[in-house]
C-alpha positions as CSV (number, residue, x, y, z in Angstrom):
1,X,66.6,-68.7,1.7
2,X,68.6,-66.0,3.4
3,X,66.7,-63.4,2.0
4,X,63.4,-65.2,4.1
5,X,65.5,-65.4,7.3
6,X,66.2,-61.6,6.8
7,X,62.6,-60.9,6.5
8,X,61.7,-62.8,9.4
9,X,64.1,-61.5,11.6
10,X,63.8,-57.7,10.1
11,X,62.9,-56.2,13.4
12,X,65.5,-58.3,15.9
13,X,69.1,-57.6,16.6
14,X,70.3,-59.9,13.8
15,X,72.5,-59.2,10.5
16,X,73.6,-61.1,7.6
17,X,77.2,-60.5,6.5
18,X,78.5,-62.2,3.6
19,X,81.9,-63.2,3.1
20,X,82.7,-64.1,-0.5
21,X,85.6,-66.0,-0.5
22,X,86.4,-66.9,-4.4
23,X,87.1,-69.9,-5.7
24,X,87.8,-68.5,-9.1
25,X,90.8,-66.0,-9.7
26,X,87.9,-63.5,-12.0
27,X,85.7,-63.5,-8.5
28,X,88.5,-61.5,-6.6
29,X,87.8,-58.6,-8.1
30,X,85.8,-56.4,-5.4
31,X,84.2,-54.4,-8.5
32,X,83.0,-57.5,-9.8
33,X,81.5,-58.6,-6.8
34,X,79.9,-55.4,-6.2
35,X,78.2,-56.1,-9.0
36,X,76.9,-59.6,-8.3
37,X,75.5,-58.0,-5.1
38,X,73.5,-55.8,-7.3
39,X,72.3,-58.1,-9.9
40,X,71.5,-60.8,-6.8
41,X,69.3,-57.9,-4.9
42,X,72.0,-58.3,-1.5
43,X,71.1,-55.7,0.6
44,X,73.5,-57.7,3.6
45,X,77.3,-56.2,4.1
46,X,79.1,-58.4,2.1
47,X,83.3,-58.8,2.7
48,X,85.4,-59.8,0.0
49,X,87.8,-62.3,1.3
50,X,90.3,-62.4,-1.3
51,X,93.3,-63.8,0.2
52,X,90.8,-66.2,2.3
53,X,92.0,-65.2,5.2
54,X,88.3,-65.4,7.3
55,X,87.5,-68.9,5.7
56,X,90.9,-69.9,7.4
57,X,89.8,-68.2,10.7
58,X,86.4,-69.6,10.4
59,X,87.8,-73.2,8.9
60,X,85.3,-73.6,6.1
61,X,85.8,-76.3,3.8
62,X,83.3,-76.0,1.4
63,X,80.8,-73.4,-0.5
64,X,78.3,-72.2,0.7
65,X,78.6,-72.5,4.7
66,X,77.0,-70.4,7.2
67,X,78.2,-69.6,10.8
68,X,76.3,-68.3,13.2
69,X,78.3,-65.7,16.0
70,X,77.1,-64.7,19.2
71,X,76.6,-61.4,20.3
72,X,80.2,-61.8,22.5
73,X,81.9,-62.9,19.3
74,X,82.2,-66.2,20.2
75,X,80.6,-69.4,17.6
76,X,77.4,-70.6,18.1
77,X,77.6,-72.6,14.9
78,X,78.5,-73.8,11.2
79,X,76.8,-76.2,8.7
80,X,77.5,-76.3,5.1
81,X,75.3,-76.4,2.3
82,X,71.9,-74.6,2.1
83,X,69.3,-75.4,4.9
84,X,66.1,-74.6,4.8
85,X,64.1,-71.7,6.4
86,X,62.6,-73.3,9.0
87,X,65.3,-75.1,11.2
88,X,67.8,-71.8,10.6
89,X,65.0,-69.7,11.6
90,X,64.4,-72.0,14.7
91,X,67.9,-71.9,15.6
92,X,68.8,-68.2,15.1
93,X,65.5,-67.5,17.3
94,X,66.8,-69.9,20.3
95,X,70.0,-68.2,20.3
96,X,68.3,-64.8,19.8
97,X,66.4,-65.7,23.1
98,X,69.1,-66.4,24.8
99,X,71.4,-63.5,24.2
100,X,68.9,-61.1,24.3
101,X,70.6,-59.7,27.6
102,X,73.6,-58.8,25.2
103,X,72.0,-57.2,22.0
104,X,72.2,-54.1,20.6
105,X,68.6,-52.4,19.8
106,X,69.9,-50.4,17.1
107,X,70.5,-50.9,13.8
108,X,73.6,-50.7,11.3
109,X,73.6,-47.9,8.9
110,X,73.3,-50.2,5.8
111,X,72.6,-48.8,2.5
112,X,71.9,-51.4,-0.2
113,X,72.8,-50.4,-4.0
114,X,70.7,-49.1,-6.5
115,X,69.8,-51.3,-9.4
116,X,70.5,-50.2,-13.2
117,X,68.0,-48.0,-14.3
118,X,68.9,-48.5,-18.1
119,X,67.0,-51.0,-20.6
120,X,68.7,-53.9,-19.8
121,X,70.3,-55.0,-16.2
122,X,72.0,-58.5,-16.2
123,X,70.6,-59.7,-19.4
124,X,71.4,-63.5,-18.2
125,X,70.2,-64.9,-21.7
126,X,69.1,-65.1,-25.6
127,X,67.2,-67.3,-27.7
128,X,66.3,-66.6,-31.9
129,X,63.1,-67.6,-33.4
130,X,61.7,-67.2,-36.9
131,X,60.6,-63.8,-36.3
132,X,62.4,-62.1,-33.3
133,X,65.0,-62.5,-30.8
134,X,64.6,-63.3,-27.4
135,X,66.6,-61.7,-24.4
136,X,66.2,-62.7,-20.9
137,X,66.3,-59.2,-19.1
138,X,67.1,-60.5,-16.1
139,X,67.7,-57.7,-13.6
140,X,64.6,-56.8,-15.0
141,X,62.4,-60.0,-14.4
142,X,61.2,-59.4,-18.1
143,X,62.3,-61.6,-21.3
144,X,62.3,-58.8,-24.1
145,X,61.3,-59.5,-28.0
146,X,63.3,-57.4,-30.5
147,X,63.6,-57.2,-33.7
148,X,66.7,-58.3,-36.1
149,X,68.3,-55.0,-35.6
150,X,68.0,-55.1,-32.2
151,X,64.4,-52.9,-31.9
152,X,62.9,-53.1,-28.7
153,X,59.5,-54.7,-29.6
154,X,57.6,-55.7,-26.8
155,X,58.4,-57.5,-23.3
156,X,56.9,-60.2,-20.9
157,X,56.7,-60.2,-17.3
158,X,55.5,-56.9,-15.5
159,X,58.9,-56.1,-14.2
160,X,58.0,-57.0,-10.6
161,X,59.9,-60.2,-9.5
162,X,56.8,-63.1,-8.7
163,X,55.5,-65.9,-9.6
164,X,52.2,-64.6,-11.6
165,X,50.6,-66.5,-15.0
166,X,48.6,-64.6,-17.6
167,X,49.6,-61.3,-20.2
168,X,50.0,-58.3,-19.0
169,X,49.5,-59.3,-15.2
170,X,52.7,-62.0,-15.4
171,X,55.4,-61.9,-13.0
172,X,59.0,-63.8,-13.6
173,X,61.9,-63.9,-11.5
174,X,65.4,-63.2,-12.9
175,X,64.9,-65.3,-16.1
176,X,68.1,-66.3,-17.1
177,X,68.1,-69.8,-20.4
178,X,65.7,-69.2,-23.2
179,X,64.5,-71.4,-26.2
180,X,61.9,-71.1,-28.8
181,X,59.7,-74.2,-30.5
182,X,57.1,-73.4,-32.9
183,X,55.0,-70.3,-30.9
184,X,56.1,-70.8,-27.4
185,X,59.0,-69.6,-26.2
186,X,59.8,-71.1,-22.9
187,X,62.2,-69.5,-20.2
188,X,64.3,-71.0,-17.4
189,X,62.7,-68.5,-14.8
190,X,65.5,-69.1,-12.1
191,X,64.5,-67.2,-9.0
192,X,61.3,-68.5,-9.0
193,X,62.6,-72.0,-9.6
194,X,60.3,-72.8,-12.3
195,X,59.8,-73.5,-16.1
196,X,57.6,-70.9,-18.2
197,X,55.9,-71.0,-21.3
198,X,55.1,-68.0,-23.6
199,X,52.5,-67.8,-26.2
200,X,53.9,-65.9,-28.3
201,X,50.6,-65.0,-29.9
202,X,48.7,-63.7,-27.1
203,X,51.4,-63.1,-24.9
204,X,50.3,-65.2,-22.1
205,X,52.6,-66.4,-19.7
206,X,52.0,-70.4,-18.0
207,X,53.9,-72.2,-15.6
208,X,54.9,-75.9,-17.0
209,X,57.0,-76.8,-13.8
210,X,58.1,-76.1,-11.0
211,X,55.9,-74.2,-7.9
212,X,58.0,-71.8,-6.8
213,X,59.8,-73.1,-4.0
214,X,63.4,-74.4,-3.9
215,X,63.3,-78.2,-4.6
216,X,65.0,-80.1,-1.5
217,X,65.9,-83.6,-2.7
218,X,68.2,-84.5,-6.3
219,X,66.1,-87.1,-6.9
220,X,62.0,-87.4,-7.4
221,X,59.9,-87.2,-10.4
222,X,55.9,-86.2,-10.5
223,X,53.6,-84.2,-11.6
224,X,55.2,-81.2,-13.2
225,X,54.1,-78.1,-11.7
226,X,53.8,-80.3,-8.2
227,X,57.5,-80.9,-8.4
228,X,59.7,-78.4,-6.7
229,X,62.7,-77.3,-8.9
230,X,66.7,-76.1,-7.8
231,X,67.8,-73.4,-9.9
232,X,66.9,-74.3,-13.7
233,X,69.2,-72.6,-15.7
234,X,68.2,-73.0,-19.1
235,X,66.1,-74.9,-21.0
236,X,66.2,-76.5,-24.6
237,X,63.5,-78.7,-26.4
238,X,63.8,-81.6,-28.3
239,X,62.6,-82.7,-31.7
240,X,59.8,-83.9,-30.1
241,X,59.2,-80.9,-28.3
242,X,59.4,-82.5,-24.8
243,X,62.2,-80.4,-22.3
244,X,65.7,-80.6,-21.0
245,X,66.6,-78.4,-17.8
246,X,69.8,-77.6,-16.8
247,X,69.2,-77.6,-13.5
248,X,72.4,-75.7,-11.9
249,X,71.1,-76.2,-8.1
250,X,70.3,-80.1,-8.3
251,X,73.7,-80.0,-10.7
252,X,71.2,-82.0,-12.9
253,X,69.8,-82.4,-16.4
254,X,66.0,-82.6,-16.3
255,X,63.4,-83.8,-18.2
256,X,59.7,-82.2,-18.3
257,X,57.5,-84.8,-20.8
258,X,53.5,-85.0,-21.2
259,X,53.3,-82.9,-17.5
260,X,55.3,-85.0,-15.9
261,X,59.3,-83.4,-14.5
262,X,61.7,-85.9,-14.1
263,X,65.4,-86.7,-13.6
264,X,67.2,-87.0,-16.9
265,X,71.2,-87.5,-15.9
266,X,73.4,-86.7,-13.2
267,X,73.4,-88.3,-9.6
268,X,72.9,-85.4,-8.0
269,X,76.8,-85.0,-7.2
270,X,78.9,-81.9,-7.5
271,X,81.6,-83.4,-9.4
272,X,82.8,-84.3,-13.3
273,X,81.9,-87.8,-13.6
274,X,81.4,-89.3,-17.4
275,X,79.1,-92.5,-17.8
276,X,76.1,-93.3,-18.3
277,X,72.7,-91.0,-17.6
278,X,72.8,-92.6,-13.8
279,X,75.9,-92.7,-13.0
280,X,77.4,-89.6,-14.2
281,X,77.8,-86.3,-12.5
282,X,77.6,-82.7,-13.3
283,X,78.6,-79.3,-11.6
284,X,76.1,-76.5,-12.1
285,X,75.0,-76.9,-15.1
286,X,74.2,-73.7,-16.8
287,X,73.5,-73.8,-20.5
288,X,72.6,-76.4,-23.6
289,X,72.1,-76.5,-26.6
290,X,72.2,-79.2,-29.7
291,X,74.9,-79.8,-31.6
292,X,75.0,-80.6,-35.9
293,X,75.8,-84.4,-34.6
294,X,72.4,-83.9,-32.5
295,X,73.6,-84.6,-29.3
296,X,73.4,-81.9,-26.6
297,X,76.1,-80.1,-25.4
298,X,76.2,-78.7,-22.2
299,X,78.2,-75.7,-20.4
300,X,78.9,-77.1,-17.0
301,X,80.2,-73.8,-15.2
302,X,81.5,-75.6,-11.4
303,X,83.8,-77.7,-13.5
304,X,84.8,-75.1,-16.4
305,X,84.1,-77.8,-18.9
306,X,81.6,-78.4,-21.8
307,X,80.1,-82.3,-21.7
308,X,78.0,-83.7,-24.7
309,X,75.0,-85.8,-24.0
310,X,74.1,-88.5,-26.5
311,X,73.0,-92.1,-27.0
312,X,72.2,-92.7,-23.0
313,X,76.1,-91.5,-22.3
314,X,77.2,-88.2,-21.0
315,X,81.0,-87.5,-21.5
316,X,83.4,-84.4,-21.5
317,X,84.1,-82.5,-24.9
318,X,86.6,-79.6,-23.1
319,X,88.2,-78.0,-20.3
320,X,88.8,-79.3,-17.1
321,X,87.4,-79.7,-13.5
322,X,86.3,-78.6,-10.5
323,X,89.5,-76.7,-9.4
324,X,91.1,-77.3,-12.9
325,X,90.2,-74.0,-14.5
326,X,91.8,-71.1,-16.3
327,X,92.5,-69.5,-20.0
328,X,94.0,-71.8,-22.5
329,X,92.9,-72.7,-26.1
330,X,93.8,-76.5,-27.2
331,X,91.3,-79.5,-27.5
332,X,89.9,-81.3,-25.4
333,X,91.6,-81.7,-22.0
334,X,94.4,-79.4,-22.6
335,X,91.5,-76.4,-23.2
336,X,90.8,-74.3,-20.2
337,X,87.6,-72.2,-19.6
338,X,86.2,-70.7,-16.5
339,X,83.1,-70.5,-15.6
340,X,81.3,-70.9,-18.5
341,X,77.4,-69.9,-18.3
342,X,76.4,-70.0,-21.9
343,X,76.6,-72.5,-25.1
344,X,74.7,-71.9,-28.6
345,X,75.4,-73.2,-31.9
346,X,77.5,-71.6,-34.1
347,X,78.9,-71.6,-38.2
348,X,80.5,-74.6,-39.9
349,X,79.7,-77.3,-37.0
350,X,81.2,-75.2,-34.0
351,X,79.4,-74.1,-30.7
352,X,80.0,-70.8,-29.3
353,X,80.8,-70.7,-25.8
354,X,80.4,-67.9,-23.6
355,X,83.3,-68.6,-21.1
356,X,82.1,-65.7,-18.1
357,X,84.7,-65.5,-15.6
358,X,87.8,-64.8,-18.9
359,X,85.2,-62.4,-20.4
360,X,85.4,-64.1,-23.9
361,X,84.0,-65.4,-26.5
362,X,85.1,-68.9,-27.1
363,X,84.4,-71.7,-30.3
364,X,84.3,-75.5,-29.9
365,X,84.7,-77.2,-33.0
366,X,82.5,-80.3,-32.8
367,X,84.5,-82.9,-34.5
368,X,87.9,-82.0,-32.9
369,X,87.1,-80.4,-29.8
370,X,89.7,-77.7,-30.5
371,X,88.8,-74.5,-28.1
372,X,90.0,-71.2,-29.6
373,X,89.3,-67.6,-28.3
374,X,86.9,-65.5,-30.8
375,X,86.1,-62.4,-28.5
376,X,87.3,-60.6,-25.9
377,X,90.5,-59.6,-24.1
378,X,90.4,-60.6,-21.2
379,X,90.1,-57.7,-19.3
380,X,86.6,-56.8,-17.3
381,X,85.7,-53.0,-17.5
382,X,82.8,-50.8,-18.4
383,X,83.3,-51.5,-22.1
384,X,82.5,-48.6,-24.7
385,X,81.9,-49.2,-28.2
386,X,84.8,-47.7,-29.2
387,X,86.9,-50.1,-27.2
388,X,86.0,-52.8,-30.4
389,X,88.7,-52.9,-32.6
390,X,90.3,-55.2,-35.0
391,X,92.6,-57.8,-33.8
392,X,94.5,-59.2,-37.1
393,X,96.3,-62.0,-34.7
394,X,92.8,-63.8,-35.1
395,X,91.7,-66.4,-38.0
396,X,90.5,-64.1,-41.1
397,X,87.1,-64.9,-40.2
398,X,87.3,-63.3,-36.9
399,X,89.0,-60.3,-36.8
400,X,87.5,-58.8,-33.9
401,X,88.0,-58.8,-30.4
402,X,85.3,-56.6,-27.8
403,X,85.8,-55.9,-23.6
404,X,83.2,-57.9,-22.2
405,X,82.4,-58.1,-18.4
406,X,81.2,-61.5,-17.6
407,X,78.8,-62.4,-20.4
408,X,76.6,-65.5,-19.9
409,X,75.3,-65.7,-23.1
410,X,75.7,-66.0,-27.0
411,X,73.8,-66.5,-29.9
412,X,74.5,-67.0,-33.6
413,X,72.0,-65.3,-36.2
414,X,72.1,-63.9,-39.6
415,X,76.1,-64.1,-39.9
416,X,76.3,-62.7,-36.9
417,X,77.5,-63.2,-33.5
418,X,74.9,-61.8,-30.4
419,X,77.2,-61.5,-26.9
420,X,75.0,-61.1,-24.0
421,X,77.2,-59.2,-22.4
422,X,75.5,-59.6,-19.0
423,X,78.0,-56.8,-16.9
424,X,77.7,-54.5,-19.4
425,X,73.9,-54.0,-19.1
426,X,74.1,-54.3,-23.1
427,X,74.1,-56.8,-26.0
428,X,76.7,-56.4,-29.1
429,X,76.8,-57.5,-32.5
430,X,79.6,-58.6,-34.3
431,X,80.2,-59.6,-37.9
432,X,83.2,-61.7,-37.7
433,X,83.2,-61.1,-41.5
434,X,84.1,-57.8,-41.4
435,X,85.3,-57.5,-37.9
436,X,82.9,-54.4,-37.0
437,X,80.7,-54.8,-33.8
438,X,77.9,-52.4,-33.0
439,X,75.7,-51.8,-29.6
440,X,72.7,-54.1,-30.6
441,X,70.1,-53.7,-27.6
442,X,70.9,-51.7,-24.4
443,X,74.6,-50.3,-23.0
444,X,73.0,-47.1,-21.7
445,X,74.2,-48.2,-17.6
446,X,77.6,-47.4,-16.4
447,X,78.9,-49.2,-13.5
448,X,79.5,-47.4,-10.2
449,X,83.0,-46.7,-9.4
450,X,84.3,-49.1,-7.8
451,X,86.1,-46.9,-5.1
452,X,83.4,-47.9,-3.0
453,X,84.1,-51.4,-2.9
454,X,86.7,-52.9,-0.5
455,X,88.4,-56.2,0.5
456,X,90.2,-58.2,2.9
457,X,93.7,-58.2,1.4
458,X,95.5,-61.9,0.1
């Protein structure tokens, strides 16, 4: 939406500066926000308010929530939430008009950051079929096929973010939730707000929801690629190869059925809320994926928490809530995640849980909900391969511990754990039997230093 006001306002005295006041301890990191402004495409100034000193100044009360300032410094206005184009475009061009005495006709010296130029940037998610696996490359708009070992062996989408079907000619935008049912691989193609299908035998790409524009309402159901869509996050299919969406915009789960896109569960509401499919409430919901006891489990990333869908109910498995968040293993309640983006099954009736924000590797064992750390250190930096090393504090069967930076995604394949480890450009393979972990697809991108990153001090 921004990124449409910008466009339309390129050639007036008019700039967007973000102010990225964190909710989550991880986000206060100006390196780390530095590089959500690259994988995002922000080419606006953007302050980090780490101490929150300028949402006290500004008296914001929620996420997101623009404010509009006058040429003499003074406020013209605040909303929160995310308008539309058209009424913030009508209001910014009023009080354009009638400041134009005051503006400036020259513009800031702003130089946007270059993208990684490496194999993968952002890889945002993974998916394994019977004859590849599947890595959304999302910086990349392309989903890439590889082989067991990790060969590159072909990609779909032409690399140019857009909303294009057909082979070589399709365009995604930063594809993030994967999954694969029978020859089709379908992808939760986020930017563009829309569900795609892949044949995975002639490599043509189809749109089976969504039409490219941000959905406005929670609620609706129709047609399904007449329906407009909020975010879809990931996808996953059922047995009778109908779809679930996490839809992390409408904090939603979907359902797209013989072409027709519907509400599954959730109200709509930001909040944790366990009942029935009506009634309940989710917070950005970002990942699924089915458990041994069939029901689907979900990473819900606002609320740090991992809910399980089954028999018309929707309930919380782990962690906690919407500012109940941090790094503790124990079951149930007493675990602590934060952020999570990613879920996938994993060995002997556990799920794996990418937990982003701790940079770890989590397990959730399905009958006693136990959380216990698997991967990672906690610690976010460029992480080389020889930074893996064993860890004998762990369980025998996972020795190993690896520096992640923020991954979103995890698979389990062939005795093998797959970390999409999204900040790291890369994804690593571990073999919690021995412990070892090798660079698997990508890794080649360093991150810029961050001595060019600053922020407003706590």
């Amino acid at each position: 939406m921004l990124a449409a006001v910008e466009r339309e306002l390129a050639d007036e005295a008019f700039v967007v500066v973000g102010v990225h006041s964190p909710k989550f301890p991880s986000e206060r990191d100006p390196g780390l926000v530095a590089e959500a402004v690259r994988r995002h495409g922000i080419t606006h100034p953007v302050v980090v308010d780490a101490g929150q000193r300028l949402w006290d100044a500004y008296a914001v009360r929620a996420w997101p929530t623009l404010v509009i300032v006058g040429a003499d410094g003074r406020i013209v206005g605040a909303a929160s939430g995310e308008p539309d184009a058209a009424p913030l475009l009508l209001a910014l061009s009023g009080v354009l008009e009638q400041q134009r005495a005051l503006l400036s006709g020259s513009p800031l010296p702003l130089r946007p950051e270059a993208g990684p130029p490496g194999t993968l940037a952002f890889p945002g998610g993974i998916a394994v079929g019977a004859e590849a696996v599947y890595v959304a490359d999302t910086g990349h708009h392309q989903v890439v096929a590889c082989a067991p070992d990790g060969r590159e062996l072909r990609r779909f989408g032409a690399g140019t973010p857009g909303l294009r079907d057909g082979a070589q000619e399709a365009r995604l935008h930063s594809p993030h939730g994967l999954a694969v049912h029978g020859r089709t691989l379908y992808v939760a193609d986020t930017g563009n707000h829309a569900v795609r299908a892949v044949d995975l035998d002639t490599d043509e790409v189809r749109t089976v929801a969504g039409t490219g524009q941000r959905g406005r309402s929670a609620d609706g159901a129709g047609s399904a690629t007449a329906v407009a869509l909020r975010s879809p996050w990931d996808v996953a299919v059922t047995g009778a190869g109908d779809l679930l969406v996490a839809m992390a915009g409408s904090h939603q789960l979907w359902g797209v059925a013989d072409g027709i896109a519907a509400v599954y569960a959730g109200s709509g509401r930001e909040a944790r809320v366990d009942g029935d499919l009506v009634t309940a409430a989710f917070a950005q919901p970002s990942g699924l994926a089915w458990g041994d006891d069939a029901a689907l489990y979900v990473a819900d990333s606002e609320i740090s928490a991992v809910r399980r869908v089954s028999g018309g109910r929707v309930s919380t498995v782990a962690g906690g809530d919407l500012f109940a968040f941090g790094d503790v293993d124990g079951i149930g309640d007493q675990a602590r995640f934060q952020h999570p983006v990613g879920i996938a099954p994993g060995p002997r009736s556990t799920l794996l849980v990418a937990d982003t924000l701790n940079h770890k590797i989590k397990s959730l064992d399905q009958a006693t909900s136990r959380v216990r750390t698997l991967l990672g250190d906690g610690m976010p930096f460029d992480a080389p391969l020889a930074s893996l090393e064993h860890r004998p504090s762990l369980p025998p069967d996972l020795r190993c511990a690896a520096a992640f930076r923020e991954p979103e995604a995890v698979a389990w394949t062939g005795g093998r754990i797959l970390v999409v480890d999204t900040g790291n450009h890369r994804v690593v393979a571990v073999d919690p039997a021995t412990g070892s972990a090798r660079l698997w697809l990508g890794g080649e991108v360093q991150t810029p230093p961050r001595a060019r990153t600053s922020s407003i001090a706590p």
